[in-house]
DOKOL-575889 format. One record per residue: x, z, y of N, C-alpha, C, CB in turn; residue in one letter. Coordinates in steps of 0.05 Angstrom, whole numbers. Glycine has a CB too. Layout:
% DOKOL-575889
+--------+--------+--------+--------+--------+--------+--------+--------+--------+--------+--------+--------+------+
:   n_xx :   n_zz :   n_yy :  ca_xx :  ca_zz :  ca_yy :   c_xx :   c_zz :   c_yy :  cb_xx :  cb_zz :  cb_yy : rest :
+--------+--------+--------+--------+--------+--------+--------+--------+--------+--------+--------+--------+------+
:      X :      Z :      Y :      X :      Z :      Y :      X :      Z :      Y :      X :      Z :      Y :    A :
...
+--------+--------+--------+--------+--------+--------+--------+--------+--------+--------+--------+--------+------+
//
This chain:
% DOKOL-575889
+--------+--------+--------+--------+--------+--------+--------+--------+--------+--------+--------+--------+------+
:   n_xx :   n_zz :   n_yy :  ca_xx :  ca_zz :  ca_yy :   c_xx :   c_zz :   c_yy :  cb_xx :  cb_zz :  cb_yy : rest :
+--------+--------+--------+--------+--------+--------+--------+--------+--------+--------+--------+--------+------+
:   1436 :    266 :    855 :   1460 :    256 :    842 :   1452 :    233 :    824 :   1475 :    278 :    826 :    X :
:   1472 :    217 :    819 :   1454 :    191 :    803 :   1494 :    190 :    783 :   1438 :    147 :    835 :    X :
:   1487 :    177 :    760 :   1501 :    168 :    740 :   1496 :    141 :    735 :   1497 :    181 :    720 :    X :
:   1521 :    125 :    732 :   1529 :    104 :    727 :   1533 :    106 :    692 :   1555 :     99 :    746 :    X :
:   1525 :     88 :    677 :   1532 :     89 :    646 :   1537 :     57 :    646 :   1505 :    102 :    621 :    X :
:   1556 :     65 :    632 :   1571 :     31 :    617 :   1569 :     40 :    591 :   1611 :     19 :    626 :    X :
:   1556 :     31 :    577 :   1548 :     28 :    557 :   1567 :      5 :    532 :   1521 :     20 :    566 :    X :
:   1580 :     10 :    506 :   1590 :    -11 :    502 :   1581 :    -11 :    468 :   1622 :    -12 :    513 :    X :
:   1564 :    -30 :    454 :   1542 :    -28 :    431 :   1566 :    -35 :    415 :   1510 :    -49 :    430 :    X :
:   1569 :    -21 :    397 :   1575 :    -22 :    364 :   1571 :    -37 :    350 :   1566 :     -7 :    350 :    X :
:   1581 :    -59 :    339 :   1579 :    -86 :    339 :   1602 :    -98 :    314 :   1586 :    -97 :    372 :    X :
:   1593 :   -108 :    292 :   1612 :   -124 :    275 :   1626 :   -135 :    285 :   1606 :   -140 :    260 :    X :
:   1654 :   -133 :    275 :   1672 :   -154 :    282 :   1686 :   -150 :    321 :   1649 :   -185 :    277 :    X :
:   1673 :   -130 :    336 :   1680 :   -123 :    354 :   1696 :   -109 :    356 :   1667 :   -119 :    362 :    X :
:   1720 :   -106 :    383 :   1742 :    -88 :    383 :   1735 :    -67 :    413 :   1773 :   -108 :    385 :    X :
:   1744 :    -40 :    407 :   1742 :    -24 :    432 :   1774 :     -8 :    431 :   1712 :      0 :    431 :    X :
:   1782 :    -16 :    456 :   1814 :     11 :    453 :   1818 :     31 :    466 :   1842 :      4 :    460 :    X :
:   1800 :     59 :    453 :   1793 :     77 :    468 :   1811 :     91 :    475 :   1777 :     90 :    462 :    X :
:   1837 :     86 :    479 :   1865 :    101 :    483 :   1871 :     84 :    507 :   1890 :    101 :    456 :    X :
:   1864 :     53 :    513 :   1870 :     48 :    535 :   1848 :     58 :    552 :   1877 :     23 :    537 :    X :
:   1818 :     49 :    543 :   1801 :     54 :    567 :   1804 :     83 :    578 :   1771 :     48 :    560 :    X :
:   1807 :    108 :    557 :   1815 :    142 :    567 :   1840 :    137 :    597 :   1839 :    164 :    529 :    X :
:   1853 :    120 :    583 :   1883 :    139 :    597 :   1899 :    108 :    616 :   1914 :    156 :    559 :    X :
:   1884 :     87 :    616 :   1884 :     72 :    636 :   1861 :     62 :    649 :   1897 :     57 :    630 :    X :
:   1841 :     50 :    643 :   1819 :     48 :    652 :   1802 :     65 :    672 :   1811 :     47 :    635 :    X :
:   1795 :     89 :    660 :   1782 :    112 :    674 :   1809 :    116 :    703 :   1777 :    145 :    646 :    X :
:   1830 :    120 :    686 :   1845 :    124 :    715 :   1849 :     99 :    728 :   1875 :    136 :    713 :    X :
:   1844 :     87 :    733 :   1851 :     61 :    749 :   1823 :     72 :    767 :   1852 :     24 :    730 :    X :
:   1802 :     66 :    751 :   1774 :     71 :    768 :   1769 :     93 :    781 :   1753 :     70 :    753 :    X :
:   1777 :    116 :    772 :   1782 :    143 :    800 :   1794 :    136 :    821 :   1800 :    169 :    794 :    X :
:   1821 :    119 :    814 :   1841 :    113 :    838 :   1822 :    102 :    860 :   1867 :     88 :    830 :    X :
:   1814 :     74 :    841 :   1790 :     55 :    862 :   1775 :     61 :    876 :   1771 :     41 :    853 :    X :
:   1758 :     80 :    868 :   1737 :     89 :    873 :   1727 :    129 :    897 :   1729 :     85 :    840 :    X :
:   1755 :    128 :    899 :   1765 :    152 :    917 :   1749 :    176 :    908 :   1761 :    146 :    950 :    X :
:   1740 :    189 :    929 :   1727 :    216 :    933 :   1704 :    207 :    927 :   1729 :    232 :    960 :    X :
:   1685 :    181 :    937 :   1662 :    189 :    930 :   1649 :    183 :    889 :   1644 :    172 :    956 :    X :
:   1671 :    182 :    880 :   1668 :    193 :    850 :   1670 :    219 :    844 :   1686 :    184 :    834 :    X :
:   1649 :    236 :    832 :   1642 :    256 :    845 :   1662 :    277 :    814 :   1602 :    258 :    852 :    X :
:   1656 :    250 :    787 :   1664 :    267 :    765 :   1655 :    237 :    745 :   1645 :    303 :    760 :    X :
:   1676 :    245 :    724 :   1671 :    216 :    700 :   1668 :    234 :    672 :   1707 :    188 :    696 :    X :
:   1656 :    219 :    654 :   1655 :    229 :    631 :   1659 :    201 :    610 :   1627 :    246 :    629 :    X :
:   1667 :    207 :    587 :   1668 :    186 :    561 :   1663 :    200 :    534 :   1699 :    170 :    559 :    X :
:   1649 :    187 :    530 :   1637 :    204 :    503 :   1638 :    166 :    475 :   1585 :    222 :    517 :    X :
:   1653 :    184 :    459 :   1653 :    156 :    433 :   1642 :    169 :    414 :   1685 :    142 :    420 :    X :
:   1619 :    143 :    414 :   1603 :    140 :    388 :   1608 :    156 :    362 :   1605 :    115 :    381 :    X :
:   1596 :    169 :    348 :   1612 :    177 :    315 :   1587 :    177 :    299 :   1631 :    213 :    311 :    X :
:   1567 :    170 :    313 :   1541 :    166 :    293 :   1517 :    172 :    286 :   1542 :    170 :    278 :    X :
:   1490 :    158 :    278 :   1470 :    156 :    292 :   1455 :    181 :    289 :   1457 :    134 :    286 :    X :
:   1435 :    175 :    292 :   1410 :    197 :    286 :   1408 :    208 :    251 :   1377 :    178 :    294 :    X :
:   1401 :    196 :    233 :   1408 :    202 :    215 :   1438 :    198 :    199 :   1392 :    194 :    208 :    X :
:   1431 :    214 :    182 :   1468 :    212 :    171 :   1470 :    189 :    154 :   1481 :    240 :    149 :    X :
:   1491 :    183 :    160 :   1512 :    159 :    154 :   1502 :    135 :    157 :   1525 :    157 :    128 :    X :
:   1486 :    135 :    181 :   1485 :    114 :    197 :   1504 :    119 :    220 :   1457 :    109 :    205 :    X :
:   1507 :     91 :    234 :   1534 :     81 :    249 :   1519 :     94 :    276 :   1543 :     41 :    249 :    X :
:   1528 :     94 :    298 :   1534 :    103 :    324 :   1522 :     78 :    335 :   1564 :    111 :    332 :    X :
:   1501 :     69 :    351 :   1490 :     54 :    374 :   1512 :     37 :    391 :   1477 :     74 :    393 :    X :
:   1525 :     59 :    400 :   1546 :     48 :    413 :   1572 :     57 :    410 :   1541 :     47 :    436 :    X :
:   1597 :     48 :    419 :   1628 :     58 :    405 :   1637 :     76 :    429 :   1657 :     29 :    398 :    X :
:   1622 :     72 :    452 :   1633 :     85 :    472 :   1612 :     85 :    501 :   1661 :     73 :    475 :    X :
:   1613 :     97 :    521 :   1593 :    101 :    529 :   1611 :    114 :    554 :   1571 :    114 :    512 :    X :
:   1619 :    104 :    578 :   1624 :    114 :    602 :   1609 :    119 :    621 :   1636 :    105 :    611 :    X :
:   1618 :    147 :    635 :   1590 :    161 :    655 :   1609 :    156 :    682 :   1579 :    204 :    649 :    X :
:   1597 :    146 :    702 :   1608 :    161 :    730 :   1581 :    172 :    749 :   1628 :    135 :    752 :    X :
:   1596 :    187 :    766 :   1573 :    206 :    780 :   1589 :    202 :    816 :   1572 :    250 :    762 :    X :
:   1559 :    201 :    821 :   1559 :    202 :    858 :   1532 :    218 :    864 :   1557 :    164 :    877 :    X :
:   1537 :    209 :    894 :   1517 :    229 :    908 :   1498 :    216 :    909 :   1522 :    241 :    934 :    X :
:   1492 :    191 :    911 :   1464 :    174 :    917 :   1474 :    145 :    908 :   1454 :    174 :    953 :    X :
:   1459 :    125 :    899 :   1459 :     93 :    902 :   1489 :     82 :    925 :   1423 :     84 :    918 :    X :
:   1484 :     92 :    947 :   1489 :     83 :    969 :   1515 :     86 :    965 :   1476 :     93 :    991 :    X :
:   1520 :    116 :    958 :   1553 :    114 :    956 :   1572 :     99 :    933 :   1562 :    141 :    953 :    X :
:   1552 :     97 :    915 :   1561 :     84 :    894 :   1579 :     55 :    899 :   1536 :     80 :    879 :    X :
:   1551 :     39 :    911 :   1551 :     14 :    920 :   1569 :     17 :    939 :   1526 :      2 :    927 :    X :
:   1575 :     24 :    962 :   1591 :     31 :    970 :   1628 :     34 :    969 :   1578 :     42 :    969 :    X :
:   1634 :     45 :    957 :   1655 :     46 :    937 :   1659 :     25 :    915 :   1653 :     71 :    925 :    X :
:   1636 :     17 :    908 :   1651 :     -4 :    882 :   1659 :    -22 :    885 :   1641 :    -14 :    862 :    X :
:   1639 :    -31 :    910 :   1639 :    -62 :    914 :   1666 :    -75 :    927 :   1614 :    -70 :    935 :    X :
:   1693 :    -64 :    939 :   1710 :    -80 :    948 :   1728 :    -72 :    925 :   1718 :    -76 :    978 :    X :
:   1719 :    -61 :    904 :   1748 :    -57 :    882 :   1723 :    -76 :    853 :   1762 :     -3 :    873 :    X :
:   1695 :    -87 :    859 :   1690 :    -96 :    825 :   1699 :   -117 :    821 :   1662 :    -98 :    813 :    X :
:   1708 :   -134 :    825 :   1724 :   -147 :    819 :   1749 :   -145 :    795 :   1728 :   -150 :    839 :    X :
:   1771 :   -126 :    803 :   1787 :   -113 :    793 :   1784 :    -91 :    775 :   1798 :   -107 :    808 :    X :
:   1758 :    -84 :    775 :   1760 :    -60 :    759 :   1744 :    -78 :    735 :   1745 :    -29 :    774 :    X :
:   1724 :   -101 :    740 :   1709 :   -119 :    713 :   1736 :   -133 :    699 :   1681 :   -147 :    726 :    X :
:   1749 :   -147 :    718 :   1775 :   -157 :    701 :   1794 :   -153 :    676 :   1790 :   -156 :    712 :    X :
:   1796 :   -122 :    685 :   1805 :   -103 :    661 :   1793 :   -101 :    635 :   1803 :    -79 :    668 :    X :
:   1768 :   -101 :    635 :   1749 :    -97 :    607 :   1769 :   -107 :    595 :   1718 :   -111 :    601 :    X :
:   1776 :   -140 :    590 :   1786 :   -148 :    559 :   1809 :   -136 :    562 :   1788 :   -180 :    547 :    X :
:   1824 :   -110 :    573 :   1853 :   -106 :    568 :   1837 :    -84 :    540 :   1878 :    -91 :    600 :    X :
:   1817 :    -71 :    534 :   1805 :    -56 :    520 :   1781 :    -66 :    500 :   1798 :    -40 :    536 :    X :
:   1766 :    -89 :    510 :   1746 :    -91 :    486 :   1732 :   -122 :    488 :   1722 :    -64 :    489 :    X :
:   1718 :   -134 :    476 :   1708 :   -156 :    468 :   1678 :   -152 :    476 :   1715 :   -161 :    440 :    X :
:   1679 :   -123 :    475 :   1639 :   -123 :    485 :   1635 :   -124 :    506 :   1618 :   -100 :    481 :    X :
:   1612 :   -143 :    517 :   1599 :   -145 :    538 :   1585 :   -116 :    543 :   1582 :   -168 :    536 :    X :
:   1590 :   -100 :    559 :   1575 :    -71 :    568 :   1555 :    -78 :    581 :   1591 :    -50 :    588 :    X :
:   1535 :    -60 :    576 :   1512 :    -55 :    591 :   1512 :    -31 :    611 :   1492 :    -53 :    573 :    X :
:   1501 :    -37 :    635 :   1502 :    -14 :    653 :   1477 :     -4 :    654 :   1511 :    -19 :    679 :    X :
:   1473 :     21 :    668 :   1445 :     35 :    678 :   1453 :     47 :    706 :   1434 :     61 :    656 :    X :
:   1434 :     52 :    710 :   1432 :     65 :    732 :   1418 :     88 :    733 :   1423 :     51 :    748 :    X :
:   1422 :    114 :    736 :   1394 :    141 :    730 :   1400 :    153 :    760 :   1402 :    175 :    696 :    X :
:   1381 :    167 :    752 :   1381 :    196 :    773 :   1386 :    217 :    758 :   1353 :    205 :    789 :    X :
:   1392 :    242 :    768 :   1405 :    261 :    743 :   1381 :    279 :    756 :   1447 :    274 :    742 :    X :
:   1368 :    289 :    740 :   1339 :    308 :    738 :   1348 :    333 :    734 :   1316 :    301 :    714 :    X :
:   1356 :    331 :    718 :   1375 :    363 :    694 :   1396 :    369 :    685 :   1372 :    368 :    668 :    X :
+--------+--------+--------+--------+--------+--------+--------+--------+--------+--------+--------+--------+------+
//
């Protein structure tokens, strides 16, 4: 299984609208992205390693497939449409990853 992370860094002066990306965003991208999305997660930032330091990042989206292949697969005739959207939610440029899920 491999995970997709969009990553979005915590940043002065930056905006994130985690009420659109929850409840339009994520659903737009299940729609897109059919069956071979296997499962999504979103987890927001609340703060770092030590206390009362800030959070790395404000938000942090997971998607999950079965391999690379399906990934690529599925994204590629909807990324277009699904990158467009970002500024309806935030000003940060996201960073992606790519893993394998071990555990």
């Amino acid at each position: 299984m491999i995970k997709v992370s969009v990553m979005y860094a915590n940043e002065d002066g930056k905006n994130f609208d985690m009420d659109y990306y929850c409840n339009n965003h994520m659903p737009m991208v299940h729609e897109k992205l059919g069956d071979a999305l296997l499962k999504s997660e979103v987890d927001e930032g609340i703060g770092g390693g030590l206390p009362g330091t800030p959070a790395a990042y404000v938000a942090i989206g997971h998607i999950y497939f079965d391999s690379v292949d399906s990934f690529q697969v599925a994204f590629a005739p909807h990324a277009g449409e699904i990158m467009a959207d970002i500024p309806n939610y935030t000003d940060i440029e996201p960073s992606i990853q790519v893993s394998e899920v071990k555990a």
